[in-house]
PDB file of N, CA, C and O in Angstrom, chain B, residues numbered from 101:
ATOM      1  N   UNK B 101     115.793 178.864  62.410  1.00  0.00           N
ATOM      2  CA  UNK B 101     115.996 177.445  62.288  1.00  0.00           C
ATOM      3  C   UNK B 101     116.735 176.936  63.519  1.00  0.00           C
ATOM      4  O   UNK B 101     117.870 177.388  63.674  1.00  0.00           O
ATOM      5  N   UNK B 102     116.293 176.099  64.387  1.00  0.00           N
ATOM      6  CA  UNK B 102     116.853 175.636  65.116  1.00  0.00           C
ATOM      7  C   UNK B 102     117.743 174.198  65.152  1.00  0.00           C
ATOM      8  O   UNK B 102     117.189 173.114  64.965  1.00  0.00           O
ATOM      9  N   UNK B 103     119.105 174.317  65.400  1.00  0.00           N
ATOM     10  CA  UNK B 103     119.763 172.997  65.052  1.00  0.00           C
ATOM     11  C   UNK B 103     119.718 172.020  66.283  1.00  0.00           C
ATOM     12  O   UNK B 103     119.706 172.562  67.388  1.00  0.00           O
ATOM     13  N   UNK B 104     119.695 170.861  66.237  1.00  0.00           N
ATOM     14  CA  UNK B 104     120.456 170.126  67.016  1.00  0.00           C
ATOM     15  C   UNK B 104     121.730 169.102  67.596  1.00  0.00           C
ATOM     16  O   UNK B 104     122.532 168.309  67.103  1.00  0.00           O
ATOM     17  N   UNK B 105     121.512 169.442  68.457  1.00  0.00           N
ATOM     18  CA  UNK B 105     123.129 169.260  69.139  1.00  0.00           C
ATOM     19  C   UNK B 105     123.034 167.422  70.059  1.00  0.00           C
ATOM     20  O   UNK B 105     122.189 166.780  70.683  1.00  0.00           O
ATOM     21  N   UNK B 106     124.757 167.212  69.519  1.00  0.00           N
ATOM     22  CA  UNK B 106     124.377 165.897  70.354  1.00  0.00           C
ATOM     23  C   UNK B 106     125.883 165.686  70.768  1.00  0.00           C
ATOM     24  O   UNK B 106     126.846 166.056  70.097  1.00  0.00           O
ATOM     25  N   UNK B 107     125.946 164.874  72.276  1.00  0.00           N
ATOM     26  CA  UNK B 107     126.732 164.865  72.796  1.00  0.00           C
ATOM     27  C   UNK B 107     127.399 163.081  72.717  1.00  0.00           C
ATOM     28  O   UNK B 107     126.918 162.118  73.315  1.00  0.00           O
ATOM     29  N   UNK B 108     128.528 163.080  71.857  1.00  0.00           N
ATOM     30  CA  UNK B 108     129.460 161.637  71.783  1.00  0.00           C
ATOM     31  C   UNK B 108     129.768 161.184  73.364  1.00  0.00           C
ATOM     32  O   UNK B 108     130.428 161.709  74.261  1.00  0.00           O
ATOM     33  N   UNK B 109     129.064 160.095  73.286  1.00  0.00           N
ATOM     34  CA  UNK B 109     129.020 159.214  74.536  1.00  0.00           C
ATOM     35  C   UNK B 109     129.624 157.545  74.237  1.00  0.00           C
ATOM     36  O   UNK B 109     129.804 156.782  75.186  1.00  0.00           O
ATOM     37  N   UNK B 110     129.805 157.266  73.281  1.00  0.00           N
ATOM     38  CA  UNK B 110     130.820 156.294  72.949  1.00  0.00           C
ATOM     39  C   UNK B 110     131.286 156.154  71.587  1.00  0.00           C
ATOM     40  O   UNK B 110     130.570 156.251  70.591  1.00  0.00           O
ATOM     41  N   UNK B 111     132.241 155.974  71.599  1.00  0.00           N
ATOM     42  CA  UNK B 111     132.903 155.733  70.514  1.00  0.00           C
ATOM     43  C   UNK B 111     133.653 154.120  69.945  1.00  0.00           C
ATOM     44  O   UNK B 111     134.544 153.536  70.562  1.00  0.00           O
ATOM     45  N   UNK B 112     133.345 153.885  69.304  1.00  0.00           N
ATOM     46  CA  UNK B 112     133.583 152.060  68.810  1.00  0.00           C
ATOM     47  C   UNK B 112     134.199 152.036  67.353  1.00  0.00           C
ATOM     48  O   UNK B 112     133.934 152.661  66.327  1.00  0.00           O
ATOM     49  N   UNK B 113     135.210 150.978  67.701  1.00  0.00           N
ATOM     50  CA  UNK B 113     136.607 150.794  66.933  1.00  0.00           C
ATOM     51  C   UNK B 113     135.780 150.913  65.309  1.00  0.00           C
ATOM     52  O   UNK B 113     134.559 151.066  65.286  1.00  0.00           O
ATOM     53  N   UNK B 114     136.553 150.829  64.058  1.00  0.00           N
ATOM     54  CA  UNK B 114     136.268 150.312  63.336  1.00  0.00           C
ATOM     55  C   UNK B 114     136.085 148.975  62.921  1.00  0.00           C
ATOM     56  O   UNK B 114     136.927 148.196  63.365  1.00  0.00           O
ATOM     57  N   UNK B 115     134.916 148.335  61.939  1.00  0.00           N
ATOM     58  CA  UNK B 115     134.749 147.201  61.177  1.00  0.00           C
ATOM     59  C   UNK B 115     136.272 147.004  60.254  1.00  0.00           C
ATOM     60  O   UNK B 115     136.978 147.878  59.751  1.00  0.00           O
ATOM     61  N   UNK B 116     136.436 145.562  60.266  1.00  0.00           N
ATOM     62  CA  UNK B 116     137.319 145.533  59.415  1.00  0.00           C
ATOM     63  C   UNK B 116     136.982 146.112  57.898  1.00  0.00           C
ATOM     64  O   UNK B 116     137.723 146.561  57.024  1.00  0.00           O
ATOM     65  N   UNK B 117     135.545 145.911  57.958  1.00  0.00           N
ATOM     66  CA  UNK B 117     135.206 146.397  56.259  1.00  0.00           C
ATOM     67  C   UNK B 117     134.754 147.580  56.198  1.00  0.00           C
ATOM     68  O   UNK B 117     133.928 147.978  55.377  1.00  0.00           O
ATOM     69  N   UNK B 118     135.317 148.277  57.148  1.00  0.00           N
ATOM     70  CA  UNK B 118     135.081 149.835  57.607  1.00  0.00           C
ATOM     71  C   UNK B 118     136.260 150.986  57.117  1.00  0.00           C
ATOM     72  O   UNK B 118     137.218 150.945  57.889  1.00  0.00           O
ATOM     73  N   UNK B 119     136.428 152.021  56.002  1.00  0.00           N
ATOM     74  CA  UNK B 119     137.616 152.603  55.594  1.00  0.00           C
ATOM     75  C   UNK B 119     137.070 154.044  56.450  1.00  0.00           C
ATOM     76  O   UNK B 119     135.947 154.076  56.954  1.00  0.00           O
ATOM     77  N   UNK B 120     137.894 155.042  56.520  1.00  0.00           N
ATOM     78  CA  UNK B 120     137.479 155.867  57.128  1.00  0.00           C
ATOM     79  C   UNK B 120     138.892 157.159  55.820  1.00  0.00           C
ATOM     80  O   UNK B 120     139.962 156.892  55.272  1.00  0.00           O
ATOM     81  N   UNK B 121     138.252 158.114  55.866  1.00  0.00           N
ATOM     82  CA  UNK B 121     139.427 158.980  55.051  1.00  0.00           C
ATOM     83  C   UNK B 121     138.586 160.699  55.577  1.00  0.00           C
ATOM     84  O   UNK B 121     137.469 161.207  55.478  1.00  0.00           O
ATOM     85  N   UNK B 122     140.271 161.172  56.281  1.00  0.00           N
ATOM     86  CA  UNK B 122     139.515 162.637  56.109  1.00  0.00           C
ATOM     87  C   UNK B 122     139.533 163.296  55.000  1.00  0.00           C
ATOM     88  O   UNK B 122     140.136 162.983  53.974  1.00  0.00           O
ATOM     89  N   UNK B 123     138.588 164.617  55.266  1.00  0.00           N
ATOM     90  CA  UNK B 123     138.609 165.649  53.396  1.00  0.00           C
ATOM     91  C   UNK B 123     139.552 165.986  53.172  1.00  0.00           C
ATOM     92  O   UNK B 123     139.788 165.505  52.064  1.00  0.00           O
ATOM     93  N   UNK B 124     140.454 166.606  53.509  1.00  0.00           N
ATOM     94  CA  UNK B 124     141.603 166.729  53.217  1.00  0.00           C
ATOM     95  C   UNK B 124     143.102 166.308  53.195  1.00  0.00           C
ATOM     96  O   UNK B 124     144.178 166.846  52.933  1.00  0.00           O
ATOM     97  N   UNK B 125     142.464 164.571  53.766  1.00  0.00           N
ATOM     98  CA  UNK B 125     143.918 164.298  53.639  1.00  0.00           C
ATOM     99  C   UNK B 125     144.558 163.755  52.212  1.00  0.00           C
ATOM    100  O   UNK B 125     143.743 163.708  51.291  1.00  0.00           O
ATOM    101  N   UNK B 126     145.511 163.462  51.997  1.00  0.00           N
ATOM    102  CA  UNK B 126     146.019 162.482  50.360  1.00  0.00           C
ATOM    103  C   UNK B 126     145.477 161.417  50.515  1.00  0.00           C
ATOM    104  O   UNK B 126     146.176 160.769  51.294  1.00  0.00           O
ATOM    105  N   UNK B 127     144.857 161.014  50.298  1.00  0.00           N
ATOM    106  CA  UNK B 127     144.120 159.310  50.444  1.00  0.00           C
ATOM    107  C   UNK B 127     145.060 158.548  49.509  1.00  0.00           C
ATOM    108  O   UNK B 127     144.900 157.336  49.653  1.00  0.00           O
ATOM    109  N   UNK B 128     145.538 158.708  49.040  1.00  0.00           N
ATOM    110  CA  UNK B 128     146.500 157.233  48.415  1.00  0.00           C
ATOM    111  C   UNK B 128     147.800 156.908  49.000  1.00  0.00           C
ATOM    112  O   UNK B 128     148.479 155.911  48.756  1.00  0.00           O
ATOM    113  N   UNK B 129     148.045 157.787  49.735  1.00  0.00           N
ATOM    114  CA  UNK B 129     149.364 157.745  50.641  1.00  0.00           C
ATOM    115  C   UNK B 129     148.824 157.502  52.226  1.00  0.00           C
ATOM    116  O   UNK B 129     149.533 157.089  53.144  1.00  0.00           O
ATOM    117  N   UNK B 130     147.885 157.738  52.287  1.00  0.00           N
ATOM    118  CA  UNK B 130     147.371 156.840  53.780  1.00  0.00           C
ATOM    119  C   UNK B 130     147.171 155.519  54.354  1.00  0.00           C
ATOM    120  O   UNK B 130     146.386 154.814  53.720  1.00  0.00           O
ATOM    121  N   UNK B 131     147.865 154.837  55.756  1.00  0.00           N
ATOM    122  CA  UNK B 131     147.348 153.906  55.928  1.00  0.00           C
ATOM    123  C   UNK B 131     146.116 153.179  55.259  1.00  0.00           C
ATOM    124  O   UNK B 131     145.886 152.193  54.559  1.00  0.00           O
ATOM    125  N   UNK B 132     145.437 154.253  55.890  1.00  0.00           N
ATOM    126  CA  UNK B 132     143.747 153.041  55.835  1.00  0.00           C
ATOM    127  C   UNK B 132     143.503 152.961  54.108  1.00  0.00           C
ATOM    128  O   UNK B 132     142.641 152.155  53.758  1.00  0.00           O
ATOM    129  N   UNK B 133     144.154 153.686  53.096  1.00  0.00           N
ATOM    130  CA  UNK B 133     144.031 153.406  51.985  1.00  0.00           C
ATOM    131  C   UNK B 133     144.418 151.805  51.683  1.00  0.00           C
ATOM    132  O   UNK B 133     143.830 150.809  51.262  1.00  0.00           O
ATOM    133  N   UNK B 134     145.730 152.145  52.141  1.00  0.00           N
ATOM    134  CA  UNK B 134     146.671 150.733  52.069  1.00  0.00           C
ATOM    135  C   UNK B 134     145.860 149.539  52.459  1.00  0.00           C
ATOM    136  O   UNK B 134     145.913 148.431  51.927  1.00  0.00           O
ATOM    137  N   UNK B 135     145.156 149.882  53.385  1.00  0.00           N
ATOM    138  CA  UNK B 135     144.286 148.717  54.911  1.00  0.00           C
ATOM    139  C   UNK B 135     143.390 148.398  53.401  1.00  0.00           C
ATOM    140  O   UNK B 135     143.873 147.465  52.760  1.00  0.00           O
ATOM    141  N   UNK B 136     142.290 148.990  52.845  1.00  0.00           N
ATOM    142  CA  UNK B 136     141.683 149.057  51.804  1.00  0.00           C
ATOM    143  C   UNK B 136     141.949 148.156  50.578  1.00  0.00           C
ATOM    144  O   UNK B 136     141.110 147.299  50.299  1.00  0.00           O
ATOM    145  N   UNK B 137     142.786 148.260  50.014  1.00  0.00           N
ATOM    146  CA  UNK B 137     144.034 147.983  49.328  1.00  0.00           C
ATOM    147  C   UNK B 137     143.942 146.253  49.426  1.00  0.00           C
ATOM    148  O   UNK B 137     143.340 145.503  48.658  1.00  0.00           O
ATOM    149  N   UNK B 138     144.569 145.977  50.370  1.00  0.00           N
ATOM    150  CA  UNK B 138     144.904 144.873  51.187  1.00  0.00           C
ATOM    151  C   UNK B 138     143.144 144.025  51.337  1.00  0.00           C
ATOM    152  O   UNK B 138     142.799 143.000  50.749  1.00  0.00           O
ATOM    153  N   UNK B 139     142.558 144.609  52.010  1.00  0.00           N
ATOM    154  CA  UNK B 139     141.140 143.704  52.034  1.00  0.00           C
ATOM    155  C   UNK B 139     140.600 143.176  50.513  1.00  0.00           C
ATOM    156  O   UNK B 139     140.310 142.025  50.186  1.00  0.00           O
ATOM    157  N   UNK B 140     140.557 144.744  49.482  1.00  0.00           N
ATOM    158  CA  UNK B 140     140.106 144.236  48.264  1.00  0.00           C
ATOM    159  C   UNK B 140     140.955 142.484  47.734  1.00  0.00           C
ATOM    160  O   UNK B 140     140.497 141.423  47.309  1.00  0.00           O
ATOM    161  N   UNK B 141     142.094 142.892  48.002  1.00  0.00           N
ATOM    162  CA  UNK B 141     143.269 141.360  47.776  1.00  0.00           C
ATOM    163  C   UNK B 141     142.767 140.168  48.414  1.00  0.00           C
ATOM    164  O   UNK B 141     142.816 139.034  47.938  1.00  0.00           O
ATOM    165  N   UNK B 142     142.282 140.505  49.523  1.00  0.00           N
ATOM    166  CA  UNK B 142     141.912 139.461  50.483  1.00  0.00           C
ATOM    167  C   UNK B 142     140.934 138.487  49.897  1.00  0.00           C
ATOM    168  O   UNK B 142     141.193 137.287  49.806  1.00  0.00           O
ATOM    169  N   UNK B 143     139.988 138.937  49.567  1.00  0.00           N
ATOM    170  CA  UNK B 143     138.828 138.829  48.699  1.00  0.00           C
ATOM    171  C   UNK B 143     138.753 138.474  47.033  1.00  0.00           C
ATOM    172  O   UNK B 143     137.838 138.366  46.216  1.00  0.00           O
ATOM    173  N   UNK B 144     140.401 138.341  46.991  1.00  0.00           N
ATOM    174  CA  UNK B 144     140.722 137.546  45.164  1.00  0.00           C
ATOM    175  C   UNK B 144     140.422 138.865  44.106  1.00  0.00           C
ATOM    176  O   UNK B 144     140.086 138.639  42.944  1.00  0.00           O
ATOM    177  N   UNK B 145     140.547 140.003  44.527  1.00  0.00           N
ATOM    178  CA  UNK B 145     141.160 140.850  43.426  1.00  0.00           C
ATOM    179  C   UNK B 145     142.766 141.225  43.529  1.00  0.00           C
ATOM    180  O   UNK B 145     143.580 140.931  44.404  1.00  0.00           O
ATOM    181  N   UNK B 146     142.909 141.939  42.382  1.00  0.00           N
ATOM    182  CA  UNK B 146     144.448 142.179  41.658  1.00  0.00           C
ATOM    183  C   UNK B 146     143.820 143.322  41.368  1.00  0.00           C
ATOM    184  O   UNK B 146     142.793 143.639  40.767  1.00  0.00           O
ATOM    185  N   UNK B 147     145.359 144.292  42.388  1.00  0.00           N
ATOM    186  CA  UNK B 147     144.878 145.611  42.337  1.00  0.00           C
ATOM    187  C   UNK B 147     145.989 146.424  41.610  1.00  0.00           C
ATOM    188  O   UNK B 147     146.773 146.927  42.414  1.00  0.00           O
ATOM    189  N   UNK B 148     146.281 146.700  40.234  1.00  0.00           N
ATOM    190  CA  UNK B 148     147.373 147.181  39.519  1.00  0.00           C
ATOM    191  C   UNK B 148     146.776 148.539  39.086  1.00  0.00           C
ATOM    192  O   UNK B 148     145.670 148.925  38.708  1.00  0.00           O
ATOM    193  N   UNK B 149     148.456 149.310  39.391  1.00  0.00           N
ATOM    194  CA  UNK B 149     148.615 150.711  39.353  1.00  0.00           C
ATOM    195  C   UNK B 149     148.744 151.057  38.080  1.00  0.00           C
ATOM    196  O   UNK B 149     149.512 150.512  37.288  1.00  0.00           O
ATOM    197  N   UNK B 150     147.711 152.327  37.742  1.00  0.00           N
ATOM    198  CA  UNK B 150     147.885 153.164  36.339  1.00  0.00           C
ATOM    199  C   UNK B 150     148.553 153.867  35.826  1.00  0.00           C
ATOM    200  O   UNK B 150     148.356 155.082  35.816  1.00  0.00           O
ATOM    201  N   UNK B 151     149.777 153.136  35.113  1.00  0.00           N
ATOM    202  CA  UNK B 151     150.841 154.106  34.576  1.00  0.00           C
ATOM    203  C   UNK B 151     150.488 155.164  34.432  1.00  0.00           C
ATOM    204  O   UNK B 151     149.531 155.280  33.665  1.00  0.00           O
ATOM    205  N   UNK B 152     151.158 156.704  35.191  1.00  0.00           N
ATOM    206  CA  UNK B 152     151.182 157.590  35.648  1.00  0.00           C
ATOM    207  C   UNK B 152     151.072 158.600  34.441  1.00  0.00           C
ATOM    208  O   UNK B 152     150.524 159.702  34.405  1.00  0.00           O
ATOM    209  N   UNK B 153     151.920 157.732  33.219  1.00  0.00           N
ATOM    210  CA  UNK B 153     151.990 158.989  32.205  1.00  0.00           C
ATOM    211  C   UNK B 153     150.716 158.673  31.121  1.00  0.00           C
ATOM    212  O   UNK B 153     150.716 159.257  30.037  1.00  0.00           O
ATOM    213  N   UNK B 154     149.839 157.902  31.404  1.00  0.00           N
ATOM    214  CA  UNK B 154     148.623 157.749  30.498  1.00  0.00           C
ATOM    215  C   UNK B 154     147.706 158.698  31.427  1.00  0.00           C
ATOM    216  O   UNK B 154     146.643 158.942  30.857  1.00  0.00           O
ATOM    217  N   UNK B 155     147.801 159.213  32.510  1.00  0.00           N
ATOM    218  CA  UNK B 155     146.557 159.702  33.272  1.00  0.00           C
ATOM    219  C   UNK B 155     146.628 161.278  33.155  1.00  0.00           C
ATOM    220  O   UNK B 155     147.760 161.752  33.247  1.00  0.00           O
ATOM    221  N   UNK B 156     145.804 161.966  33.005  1.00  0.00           N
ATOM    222  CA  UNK B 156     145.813 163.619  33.072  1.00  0.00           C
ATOM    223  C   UNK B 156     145.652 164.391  34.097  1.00  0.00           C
ATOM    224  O   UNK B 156     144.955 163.817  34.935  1.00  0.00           O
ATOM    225  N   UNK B 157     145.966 165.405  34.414  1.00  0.00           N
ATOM    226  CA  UNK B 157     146.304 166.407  35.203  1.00  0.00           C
ATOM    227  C   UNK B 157     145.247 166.854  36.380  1.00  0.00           C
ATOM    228  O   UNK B 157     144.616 165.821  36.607  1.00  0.00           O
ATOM    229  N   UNK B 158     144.903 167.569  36.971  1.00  0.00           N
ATOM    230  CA  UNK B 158     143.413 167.977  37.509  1.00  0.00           C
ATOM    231  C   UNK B 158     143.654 169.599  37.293  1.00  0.00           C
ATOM    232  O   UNK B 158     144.279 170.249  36.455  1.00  0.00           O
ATOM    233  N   UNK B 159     142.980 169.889  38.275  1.00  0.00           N
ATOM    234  CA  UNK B 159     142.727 171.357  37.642  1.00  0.00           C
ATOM    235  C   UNK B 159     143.834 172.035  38.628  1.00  0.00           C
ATOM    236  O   UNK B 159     144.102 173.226  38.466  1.00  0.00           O
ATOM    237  N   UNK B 160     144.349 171.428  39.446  1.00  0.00           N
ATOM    238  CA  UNK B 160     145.605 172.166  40.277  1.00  0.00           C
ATOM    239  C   UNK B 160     146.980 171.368  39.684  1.00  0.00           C
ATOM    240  O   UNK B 160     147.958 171.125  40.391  1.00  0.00           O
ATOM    241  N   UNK B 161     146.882 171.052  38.427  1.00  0.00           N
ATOM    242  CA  UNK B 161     147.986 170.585  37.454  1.00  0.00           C
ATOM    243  C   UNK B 161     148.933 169.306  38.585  1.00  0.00           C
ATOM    244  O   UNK B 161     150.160 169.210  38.616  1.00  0.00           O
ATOM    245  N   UNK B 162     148.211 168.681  39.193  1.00  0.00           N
ATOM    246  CA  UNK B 162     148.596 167.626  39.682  1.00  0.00           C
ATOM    247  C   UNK B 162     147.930 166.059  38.902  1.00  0.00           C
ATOM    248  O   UNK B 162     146.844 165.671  38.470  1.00  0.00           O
ATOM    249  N   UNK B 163     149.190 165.571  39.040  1.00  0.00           N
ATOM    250  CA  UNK B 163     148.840 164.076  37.741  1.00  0.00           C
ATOM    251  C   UNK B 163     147.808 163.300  39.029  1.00  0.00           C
ATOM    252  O   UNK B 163     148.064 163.064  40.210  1.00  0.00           O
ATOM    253  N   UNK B 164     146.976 163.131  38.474  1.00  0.00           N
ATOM    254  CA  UNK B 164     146.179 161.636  38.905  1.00  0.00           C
ATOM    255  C   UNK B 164     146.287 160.540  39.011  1.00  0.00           C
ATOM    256  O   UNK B 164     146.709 159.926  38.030  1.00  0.00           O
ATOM    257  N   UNK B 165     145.981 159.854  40.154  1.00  0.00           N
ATOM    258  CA  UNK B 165     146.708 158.344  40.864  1.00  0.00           C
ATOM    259  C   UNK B 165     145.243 157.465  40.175  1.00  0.00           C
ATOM    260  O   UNK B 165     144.103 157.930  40.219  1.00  0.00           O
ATOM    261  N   UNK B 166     145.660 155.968  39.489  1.00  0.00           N
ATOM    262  CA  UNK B 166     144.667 155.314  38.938  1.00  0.00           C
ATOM    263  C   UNK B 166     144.942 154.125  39.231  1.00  0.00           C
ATOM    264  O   UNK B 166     146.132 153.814  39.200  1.00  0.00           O
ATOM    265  N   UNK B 167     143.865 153.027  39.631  1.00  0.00           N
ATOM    266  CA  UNK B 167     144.146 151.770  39.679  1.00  0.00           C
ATOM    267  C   UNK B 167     142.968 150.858  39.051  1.00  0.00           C
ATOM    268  O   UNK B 167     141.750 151.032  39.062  1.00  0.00           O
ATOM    269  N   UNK B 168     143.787 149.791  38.482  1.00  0.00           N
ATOM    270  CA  UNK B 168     142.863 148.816  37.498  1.00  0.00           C
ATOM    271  C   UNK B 168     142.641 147.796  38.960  1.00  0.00           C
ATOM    272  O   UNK B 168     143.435 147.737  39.899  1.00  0.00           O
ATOM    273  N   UNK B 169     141.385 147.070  38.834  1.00  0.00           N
ATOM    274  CA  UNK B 169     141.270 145.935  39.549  1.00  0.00           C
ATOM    275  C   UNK B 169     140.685 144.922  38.599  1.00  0.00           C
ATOM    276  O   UNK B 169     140.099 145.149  37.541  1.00  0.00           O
ATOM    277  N   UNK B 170     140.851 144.201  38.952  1.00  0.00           N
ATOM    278  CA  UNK B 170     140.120 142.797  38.050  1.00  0.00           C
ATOM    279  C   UNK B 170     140.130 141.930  39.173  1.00  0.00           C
ATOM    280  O   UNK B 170     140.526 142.176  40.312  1.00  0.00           O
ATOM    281  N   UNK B 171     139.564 140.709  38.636  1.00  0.00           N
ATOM    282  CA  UNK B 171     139.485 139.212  39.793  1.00  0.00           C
ATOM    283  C   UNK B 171     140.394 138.364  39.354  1.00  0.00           C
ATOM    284  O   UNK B 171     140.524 138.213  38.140  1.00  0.00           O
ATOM    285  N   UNK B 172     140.963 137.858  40.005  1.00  0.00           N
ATOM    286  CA  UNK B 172     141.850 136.866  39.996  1.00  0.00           C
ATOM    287  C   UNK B 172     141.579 136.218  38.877  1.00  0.00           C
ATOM    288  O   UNK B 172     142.193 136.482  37.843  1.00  0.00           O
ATOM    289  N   UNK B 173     140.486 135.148  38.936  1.00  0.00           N
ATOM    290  CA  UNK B 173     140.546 134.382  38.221  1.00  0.00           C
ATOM    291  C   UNK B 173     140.684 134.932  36.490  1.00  0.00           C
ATOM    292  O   UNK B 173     141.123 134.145  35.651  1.00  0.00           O
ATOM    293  N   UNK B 174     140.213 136.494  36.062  1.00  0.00           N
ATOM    294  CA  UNK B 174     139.994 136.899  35.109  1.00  0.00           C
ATOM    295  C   UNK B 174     141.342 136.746  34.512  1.00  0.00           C
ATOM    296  O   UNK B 174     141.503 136.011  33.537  1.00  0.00           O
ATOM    297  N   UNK B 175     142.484 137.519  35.145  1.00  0.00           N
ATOM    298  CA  UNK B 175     144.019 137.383  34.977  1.00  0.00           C
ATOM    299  C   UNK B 175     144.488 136.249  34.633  1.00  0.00           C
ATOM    300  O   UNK B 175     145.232 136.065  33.669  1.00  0.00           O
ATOM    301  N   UNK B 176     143.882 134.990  35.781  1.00  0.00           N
ATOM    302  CA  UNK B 176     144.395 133.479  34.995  1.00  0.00           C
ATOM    303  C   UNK B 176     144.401 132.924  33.924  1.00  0.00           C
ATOM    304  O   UNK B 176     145.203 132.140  33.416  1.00  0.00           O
ATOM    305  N   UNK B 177     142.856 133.637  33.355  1.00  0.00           N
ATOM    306  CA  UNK B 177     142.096 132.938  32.030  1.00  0.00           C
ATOM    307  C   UNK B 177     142.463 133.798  30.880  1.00  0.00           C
ATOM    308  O   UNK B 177     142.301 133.388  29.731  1.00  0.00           O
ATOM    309  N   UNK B 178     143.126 135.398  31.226  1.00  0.00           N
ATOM    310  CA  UNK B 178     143.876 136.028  30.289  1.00  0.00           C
ATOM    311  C   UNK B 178     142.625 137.006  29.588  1.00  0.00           C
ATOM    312  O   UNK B 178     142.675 137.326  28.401  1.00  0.00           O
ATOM    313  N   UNK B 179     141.603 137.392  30.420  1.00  0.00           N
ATOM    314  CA  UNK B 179     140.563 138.099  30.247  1.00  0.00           C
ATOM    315  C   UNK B 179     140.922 139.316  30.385  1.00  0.00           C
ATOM    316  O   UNK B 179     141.787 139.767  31.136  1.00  0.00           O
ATOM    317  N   UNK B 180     139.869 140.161  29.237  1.00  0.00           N
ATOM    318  CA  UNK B 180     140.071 141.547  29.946  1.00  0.00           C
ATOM    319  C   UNK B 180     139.566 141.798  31.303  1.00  0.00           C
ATOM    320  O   UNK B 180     140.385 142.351  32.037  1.00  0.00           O
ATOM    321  N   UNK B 181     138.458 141.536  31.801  1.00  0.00           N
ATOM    322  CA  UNK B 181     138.316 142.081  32.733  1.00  0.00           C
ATOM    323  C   UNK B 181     137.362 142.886  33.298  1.00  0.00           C
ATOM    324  O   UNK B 181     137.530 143.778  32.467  1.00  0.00           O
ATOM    325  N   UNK B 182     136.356 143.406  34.127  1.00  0.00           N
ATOM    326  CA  UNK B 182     135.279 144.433  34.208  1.00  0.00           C
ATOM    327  C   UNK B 182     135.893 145.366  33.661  1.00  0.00           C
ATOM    328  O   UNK B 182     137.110 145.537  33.604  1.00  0.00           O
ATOM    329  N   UNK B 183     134.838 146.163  33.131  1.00  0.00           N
ATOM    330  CA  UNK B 183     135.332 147.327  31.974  1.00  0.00           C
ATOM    331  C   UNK B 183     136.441 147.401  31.107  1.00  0.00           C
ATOM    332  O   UNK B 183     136.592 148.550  30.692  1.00  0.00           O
ATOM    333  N   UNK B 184     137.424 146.450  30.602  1.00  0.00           N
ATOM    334  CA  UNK B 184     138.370 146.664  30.101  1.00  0.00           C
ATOM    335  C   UNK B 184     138.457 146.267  28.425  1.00  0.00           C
ATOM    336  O   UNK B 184     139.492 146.480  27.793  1.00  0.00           O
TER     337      UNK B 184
END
C-alpha cells in the first residue's frame, strides 16, 4: 500500500467559528473551550453548569463535566427548554 505524503506550505489563523481541541488535552479547562463557551453566549444561549454530584463517574472513576444550554428567550418565558 502506498501512502501519501504532503508537505504544509501555509498555514491560516483560525475562523472565529473555528474550535480546535487536541486528543489528549482536558477540554473543559482549555482556552479555546472557554473561546467556545463565549461564542455559544454570543449568539443568545445560556450556558449552565451540571451540578457535579448528579453526574457519574467514567470508567477511570473520574466525575464528568456537564452543561445545560437553552436560549435565552426560553429562560425568560420560564420554559423547559430543548430536551428538558
Amino acid at each position: 500500500m502506498n501512502s501519501r505524503r504532503f508537505i504544509i506550505t501555509e498555514i491560516r489563523e483560525r475562523r472565529d467559528n473555528e474550535f480546535l481541541f487536541g486528543c489528549s488535552e482536558r477540554v473543559v479547562a482549555s482556552s479555546e473551550f472557554q473561546r467556545l463557551l463565549s461564542f455559544i453566549r454570543n449568539y443568545g444561549f445560556i450556558i449552565e453548569k451540571i451540578d457535579e454530584r448528579s453526574l457519574p463517574y467514567d470508567n477511570h472513576a473520574d466525575r464528568l463535566v456537564g452543561y445545560k444550554i437553552r436560549k435565552e428567550e426560553e429562560v425568560k418565558n420560564n420554559d423547559k427548554g430543548m430536551g428538558n
